[in-house]
N, C-alpha and C positions, 0 to 999 in steps of 0.2 A: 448483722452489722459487721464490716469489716474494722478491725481496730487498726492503727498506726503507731505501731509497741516497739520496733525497732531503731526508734531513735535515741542516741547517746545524748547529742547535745540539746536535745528539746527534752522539758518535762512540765506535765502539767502535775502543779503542785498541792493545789487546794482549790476549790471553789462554793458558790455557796451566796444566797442574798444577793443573785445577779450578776454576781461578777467571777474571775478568775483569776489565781496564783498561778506566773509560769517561768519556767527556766530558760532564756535563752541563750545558751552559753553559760557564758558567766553574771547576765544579766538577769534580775529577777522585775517582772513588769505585774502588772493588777489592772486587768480590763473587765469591761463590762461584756457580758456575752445572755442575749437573751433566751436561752435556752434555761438558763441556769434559776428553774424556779424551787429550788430547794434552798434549806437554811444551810447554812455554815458546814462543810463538812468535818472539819475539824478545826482544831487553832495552828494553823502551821506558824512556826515563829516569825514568817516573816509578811504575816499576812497584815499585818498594820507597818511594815517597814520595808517596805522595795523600794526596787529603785526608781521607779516609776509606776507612777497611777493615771490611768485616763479617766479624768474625771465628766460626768454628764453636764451639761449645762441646761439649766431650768430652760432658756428659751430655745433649745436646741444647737445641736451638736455638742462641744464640749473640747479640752485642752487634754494636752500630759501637764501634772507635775511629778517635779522631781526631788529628789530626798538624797542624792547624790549626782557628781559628774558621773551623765552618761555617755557615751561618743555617740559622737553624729553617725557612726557608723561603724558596727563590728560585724562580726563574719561565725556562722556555725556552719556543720559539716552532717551529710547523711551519707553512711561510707563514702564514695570517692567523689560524689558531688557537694561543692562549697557554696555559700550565698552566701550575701550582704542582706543587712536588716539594718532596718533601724526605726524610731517613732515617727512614725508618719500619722497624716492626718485622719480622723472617722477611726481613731482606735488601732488602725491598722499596723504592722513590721514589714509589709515586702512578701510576707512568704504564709502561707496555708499549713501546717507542718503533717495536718490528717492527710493532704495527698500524697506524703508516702504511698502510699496505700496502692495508687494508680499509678506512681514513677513505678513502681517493683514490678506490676503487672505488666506492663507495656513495654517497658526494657528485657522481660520474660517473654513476649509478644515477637519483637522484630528483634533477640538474638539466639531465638527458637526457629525462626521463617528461614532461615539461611538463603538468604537472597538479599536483596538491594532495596530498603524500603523507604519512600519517600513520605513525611508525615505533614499536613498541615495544621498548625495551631491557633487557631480561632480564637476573639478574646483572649491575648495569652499571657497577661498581663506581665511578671515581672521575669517570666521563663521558667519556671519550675519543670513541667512538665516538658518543654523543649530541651534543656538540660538534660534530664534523663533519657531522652529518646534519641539525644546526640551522641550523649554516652555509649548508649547502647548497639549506636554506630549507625541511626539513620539520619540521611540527610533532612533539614527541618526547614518547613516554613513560619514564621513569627511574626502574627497580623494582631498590631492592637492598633487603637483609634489613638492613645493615649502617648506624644513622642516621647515622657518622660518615663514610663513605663518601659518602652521599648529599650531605651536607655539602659535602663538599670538590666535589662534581659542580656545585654550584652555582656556588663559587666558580670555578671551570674556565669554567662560562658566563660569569661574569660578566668575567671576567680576557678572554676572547674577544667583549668586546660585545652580548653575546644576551640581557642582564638582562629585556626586554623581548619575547623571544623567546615562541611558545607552546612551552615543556616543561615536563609535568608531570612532580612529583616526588614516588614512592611510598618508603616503606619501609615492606618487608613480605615475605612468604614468598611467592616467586612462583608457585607451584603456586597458590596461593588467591587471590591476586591475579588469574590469569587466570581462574579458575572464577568468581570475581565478574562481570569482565567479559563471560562468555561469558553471567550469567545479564541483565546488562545491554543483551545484544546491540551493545555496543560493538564494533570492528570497526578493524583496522588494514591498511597497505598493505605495511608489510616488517617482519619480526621481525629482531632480532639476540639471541642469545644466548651468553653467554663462560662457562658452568658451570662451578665449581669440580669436583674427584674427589672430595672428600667437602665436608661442611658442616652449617650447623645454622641454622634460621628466629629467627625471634624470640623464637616460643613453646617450643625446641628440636625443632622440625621438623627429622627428619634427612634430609641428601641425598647419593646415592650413585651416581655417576655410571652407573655398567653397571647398574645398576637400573631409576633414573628417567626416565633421558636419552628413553628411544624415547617413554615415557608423555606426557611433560611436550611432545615435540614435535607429537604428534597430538592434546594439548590445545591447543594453539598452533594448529593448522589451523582450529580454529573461530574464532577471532578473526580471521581473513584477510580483506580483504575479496574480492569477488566479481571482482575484476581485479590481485590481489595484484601488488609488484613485485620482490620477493626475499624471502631468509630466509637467513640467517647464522649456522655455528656454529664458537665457535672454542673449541679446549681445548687446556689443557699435561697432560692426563691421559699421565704415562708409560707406555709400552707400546702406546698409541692409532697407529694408522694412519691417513694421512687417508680410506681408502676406508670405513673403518668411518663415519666421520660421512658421508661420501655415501652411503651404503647406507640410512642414516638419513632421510637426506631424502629419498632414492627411493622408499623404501617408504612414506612420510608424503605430503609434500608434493608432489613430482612425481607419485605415481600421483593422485593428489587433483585436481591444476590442470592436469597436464601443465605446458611449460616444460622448460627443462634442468638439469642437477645437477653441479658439477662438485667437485673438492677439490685438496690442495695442501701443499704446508710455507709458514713464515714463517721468514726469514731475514734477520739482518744483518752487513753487507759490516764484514769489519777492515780498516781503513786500511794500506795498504801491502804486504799480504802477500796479498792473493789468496784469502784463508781465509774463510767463510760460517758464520758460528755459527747454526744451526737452532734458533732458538725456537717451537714449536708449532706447531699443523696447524689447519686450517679445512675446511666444508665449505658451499658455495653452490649454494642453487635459485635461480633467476632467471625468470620468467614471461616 
């Protein structure tokens, strides 16, 4: 398992009975996370007192309350990259904070390559991983279905200095977004891709991960270019192995380029107890 241990302003605090204590900033939230089938790891003091809890709803889905003013929106920082978070809807803040883990790798990737690398980012919801790839000084492209998403990805650039940056920003059904480009002959140097398990395009294009995923990935090999320098898939699909997404790229991309394929969990460290909450799996070709 890779951990994501280098974050200042995120901390996971406590967890236990299905849910989680976390630091965002300055703000402390309590969410549910089904991973979490252990009792109570400890009594953190503020584990009956954050500032927000998302609570389940018997008939599905479920609310924040809150226990103080929390802003509609603040900002934490992962060295020189900034985001906006804030309570959004299905539990969620905006931000993954275990993909660290793949910002460090990939900004390592293309400011290692010494050359000119163009990335595209697939499902890419609020930019995290765009962010860091811009950073790291490649041009990006930003394809979600989602405009409000897309949206906030901007803001992400711009809160990290990159207003200026070349990334371009699509919203739109990425299956057809790629088949555009492939009939453009457009050409990139590393994919990432974050799939949802299920979803739905603009036009209600529906998408199903154990369907799509191999299809959508050997569309993806055409847009490589002819010296590609990775491809990245990460999923919270439950049930998923990460050998399954390397099987994926083996059969895709690696017999394609050759290269290697490797996979993995993502994990992050609870403070003080030794305990490794598993947030999803990944799997990487590298040329």
């Amino acid at each position: 398992m890779q951990i994501a241990d280098h974050w200042k302003n995120y901390e996971l605090l406590a967890s236990g009975d299905g849910e989680k204590l976390e630091r965002w900033g300055d703000v402390i939230l309590r969410r549910p996370d089904p991973q979490i089938i252990w009792p109570l790891s400890h009594k953190h003091p503020r584990w009956d007192k954050p500032d927000a809890r998302y609570e389940r709803s018997s008939s599905g889905g479920g609310r924040w309350k809150f226990s103080k003013t929390v802003p509609d929106e603040w900002f934490i920082s992962y060295g020189e990259l900034r985001f906006a978070v804030k309570t959004m809807g299905f539990k969620h803040t905006g931000l993954f904070p275990e993909q660290a883990v793949n910002w460090d790798w990939m900004a390592e990737k293309i400011t290692s390559a010494k050359r000119p690398i163009s990335v595209l980012n697939l499902f890419a919801y609020t930019g995290g991983a765009t962010v860091a790839c811009a950073k790291a000084g490649a041009s990006v492209c930003h394809v979600d279905a989602a405009k409000n998403m897309v949206e906030r990805a901007k803001e992400n650039a711009r809160l990290s200095g990159l207003e200026s940056h070349p990334i371009r920003y699509i919203t739109d059904d990425v299956n057809k977004f790629v088949e555009r480009e492939i009939r453009r002959e457009r050409q990139y140097d590393a994919i990432i891709m974050d799939p949802p398990s299920f979803g739905r395009g603009p036009q209600g294009e529906i998408w199903k991960v154990e369907d799509h995923l191999f299809a959508l990935v050997e569309l993806c090999s055409k847009v490589l270019s002819k010296k590609p320098l990775f491809f990245l898939i990460n999923s919270y699909t439950t049930g998923f192995s990460p050998t399954v997404i390397q099987d994926l790229l083996k059969l895709s991309i690696e017999k394609r380029f050759g290269g290697k394929t490797s996979c993995d969990e993502l994990g992050l460290p609870e403070t003080g107890t030794g305990l490794v909450l598993p947030c999803g799996i990944f799997g990487r070709w590298e040329g």
